[in-house]
N, C-alpha and C positions, 0 to 999 in steps of 0.2 A: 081522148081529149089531149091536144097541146096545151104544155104550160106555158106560163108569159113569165117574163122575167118579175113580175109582180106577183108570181104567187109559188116561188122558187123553194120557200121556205114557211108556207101555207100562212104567210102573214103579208100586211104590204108593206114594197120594199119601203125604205129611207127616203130616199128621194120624193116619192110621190107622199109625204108629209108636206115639205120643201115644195111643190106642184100644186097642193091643197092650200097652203098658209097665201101662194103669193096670187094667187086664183082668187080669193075669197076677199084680200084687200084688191085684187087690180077692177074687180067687178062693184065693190063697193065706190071706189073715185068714179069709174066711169056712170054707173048707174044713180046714183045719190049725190054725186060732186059736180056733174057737166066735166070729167075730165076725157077729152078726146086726144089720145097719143100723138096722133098727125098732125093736129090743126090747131093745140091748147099752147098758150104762151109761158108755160110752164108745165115741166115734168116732176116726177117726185125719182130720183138714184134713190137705190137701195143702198144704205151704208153698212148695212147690221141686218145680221137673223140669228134664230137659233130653234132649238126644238129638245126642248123636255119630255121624256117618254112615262107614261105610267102603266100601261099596258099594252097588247098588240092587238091589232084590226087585224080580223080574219080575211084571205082574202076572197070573194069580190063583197063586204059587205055595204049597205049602203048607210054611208056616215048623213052624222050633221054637223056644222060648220057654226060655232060664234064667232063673232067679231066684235071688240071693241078696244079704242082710246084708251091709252096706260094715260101717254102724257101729251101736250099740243099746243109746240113752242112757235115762235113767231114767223119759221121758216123749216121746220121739223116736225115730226110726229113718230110715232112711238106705239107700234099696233099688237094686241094679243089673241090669237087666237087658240081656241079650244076643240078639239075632235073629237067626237062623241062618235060610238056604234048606235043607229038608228035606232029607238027605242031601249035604249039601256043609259041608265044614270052615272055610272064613274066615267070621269071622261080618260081616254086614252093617252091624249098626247097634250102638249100647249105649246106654241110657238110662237113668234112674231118675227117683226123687223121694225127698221128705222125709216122712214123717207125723208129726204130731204129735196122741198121742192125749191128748183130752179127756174130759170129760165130759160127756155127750149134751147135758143141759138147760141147764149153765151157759155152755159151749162154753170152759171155763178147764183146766186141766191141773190135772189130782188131784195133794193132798201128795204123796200116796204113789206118782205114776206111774203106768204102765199097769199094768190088768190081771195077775196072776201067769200065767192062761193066754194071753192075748197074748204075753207076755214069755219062755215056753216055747218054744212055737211059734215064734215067731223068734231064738230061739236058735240052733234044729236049721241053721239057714239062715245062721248065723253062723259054723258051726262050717268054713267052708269047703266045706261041704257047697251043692250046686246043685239046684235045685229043678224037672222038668220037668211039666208042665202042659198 
C-alpha cells in the first residue's frame, strides 16, 4: 500500500483541518444561504482562521463536522467549528474563520451589509443551534 501525504505520520496532516473548516462553512453559504460564487452580488474574503488542536484523527477516519455562529456583525461573521472522530465524544480539533461579505465587483463591504438571505441563514446557526454536514 502507498502512503498519501495525509497519513505520513499515521494522523491527518494540518492542512486538511484548514480543507475541513473552510468546506463545512463554504457548503453551509451555499447550501442554506442561496450563496452562488459566480453569479451572488456578494462574496464573503476570508480575513482570519485558526485551529486549536486537542487530539489527533487517525488517518483515513471518518469525522464529523459542527458548525456554528460565534458572532454576526452587520457585514462580518465570525464561524466555529468542531471535528469529532465519528462516533466518539472528545472533539479533536475547533477552528474557525472571519468572512467578511462584500460586494463581488468592488470587493468593498455594502452600506447596507450582507445580504438579508445571507443574514437568515446564519442566524439559524447563531441561535446556538449546530450545524451538521
Amino acid at each position: 500500500m502507498r502512503r498519501s501525504d495525509n497519513d505520513v505520520y499515521h494522523h491527518m496532516n494540518n492542512s486538511i483541518y484548514a480543507f475541513l473548516i473552510d468546506s463545512i462553512v463554504n457548503a453551509y453559504l451555499i447550501e442554506k444561504c442561496g450563496l452562488d460564487p459566480a453569479t451572488s452580488a456578494q462574496v464573503g474574503l476570508v480575513v482570519s482562521t485558526y485551529c486549536d488542536y486537542f487530539g489527533s484523527v487517525g488517518y483515513p477516519s471518518v469525522l464529523d463536522l459542527g458548525l456554528r455562529v460565534v458572532k454576526l456583525g452587520k457585514s462580518s461573521v465570525m464561524y466555529e467549528v468542531g471535528i469529532f472522530e465519528q462516533g466518539q465524544d472528545p472533539v479533536r480539533a475547533v477552528g474557525g474563520s472571519v468572512h467578511v461579505f462584500v460586494e463581488s465587483q468592488s470587493r468593498r463591504p455594502s452600506k447596507d451589509g450582507m445580504e438579508a438571505k445571507m443574514r437568515q441563514g446564519l442566524e439559524k446557526l447563531l441561535e446556538n443551534e449546530t450545524a451538521k454536514l
